[in-house]
C-alpha positions in Angstrom: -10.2 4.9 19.6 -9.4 1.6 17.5 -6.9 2.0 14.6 -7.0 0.8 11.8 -3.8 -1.4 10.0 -4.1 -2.3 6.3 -2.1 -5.0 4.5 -1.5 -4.5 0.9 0.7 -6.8 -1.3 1.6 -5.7 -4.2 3.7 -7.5 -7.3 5.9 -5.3 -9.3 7.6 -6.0 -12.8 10.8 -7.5 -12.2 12.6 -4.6 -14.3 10.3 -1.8 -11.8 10.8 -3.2 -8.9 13.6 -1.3 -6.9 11.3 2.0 -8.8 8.2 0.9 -7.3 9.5 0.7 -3.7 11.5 4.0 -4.2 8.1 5.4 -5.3 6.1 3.6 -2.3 8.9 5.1 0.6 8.5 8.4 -1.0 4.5 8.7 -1.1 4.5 7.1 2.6 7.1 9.8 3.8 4.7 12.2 3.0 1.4 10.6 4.3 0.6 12.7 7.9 -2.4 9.9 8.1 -0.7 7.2 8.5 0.7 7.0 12.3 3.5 3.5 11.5 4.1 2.7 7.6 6.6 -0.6 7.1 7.4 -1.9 3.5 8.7 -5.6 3.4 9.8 -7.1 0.2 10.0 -10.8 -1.2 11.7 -12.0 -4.4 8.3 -11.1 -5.7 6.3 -9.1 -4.2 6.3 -5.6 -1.9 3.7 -5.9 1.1 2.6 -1.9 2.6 2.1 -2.3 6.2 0.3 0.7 7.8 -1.3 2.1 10.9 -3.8 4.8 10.5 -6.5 7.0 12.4 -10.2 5.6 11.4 -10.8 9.3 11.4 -9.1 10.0 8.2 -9.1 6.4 7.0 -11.6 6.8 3.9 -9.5 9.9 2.6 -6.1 8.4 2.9 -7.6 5.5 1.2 -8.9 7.4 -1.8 -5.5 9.2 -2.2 -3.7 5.6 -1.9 -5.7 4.5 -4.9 -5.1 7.9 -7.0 -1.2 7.4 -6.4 -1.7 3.9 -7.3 -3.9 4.5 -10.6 -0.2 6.3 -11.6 1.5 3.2 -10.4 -0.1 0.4 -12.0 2.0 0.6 -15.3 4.7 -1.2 -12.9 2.8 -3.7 -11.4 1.7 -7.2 -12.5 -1.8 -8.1 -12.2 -2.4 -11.3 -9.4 -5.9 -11.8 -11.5 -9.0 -10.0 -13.0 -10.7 -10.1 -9.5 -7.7 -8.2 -6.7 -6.1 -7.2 -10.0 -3.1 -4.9 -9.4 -3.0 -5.3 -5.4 -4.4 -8.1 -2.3 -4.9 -5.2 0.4 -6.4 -6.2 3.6 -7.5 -3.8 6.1 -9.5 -4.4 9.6 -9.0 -3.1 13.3 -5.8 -2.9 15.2 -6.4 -4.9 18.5 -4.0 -4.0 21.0 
């Protein structure tokens, strides 16, 4: 069974930043969906690398965008379209 891996960038507040990837590591700890999780960090933004199951895909989804909806208040906006995060997710090919 394919995996799947999701890309999401995100672009904290300069004074949240070191909070928001405190508060990323400690939702991802917790996350039994999600089979590899890697953060990497620019001078500006956090990028959320992460393998997952497709079987429990859609519900780890939805509870990535409930954490995030408590989140946003630290994150700039890229622009009214991807708004608060650029996620990309597709099929792991091995």
């Amino acid at each position: 069974m394919t995996k799947k891996l999701s890309i999401v960038r995100f672009k904290p507040k300069p004074e949240h930043f070191d909070e928001f990837i405190a508060a990323i590591k400690e939702r991802n700890n917790g996350d039994t969906a999600m089979t590899e999780f890697k953060l990497m960090k620019t001078a500006t933004e956090v990028v959320a690398i992460g393998v997952r199951d497709p079987s429990v895909f859609d519900e780890s989804v939805q509870s990535g965008v409930e954490w995030l909806d408590q989140h946003r208040h630290m994150l700039q906006e890229y622009d009214p379209i991807n708004r608060h995060t650029i996620p990309m997710t597709g099929d792991l090919v091995k």
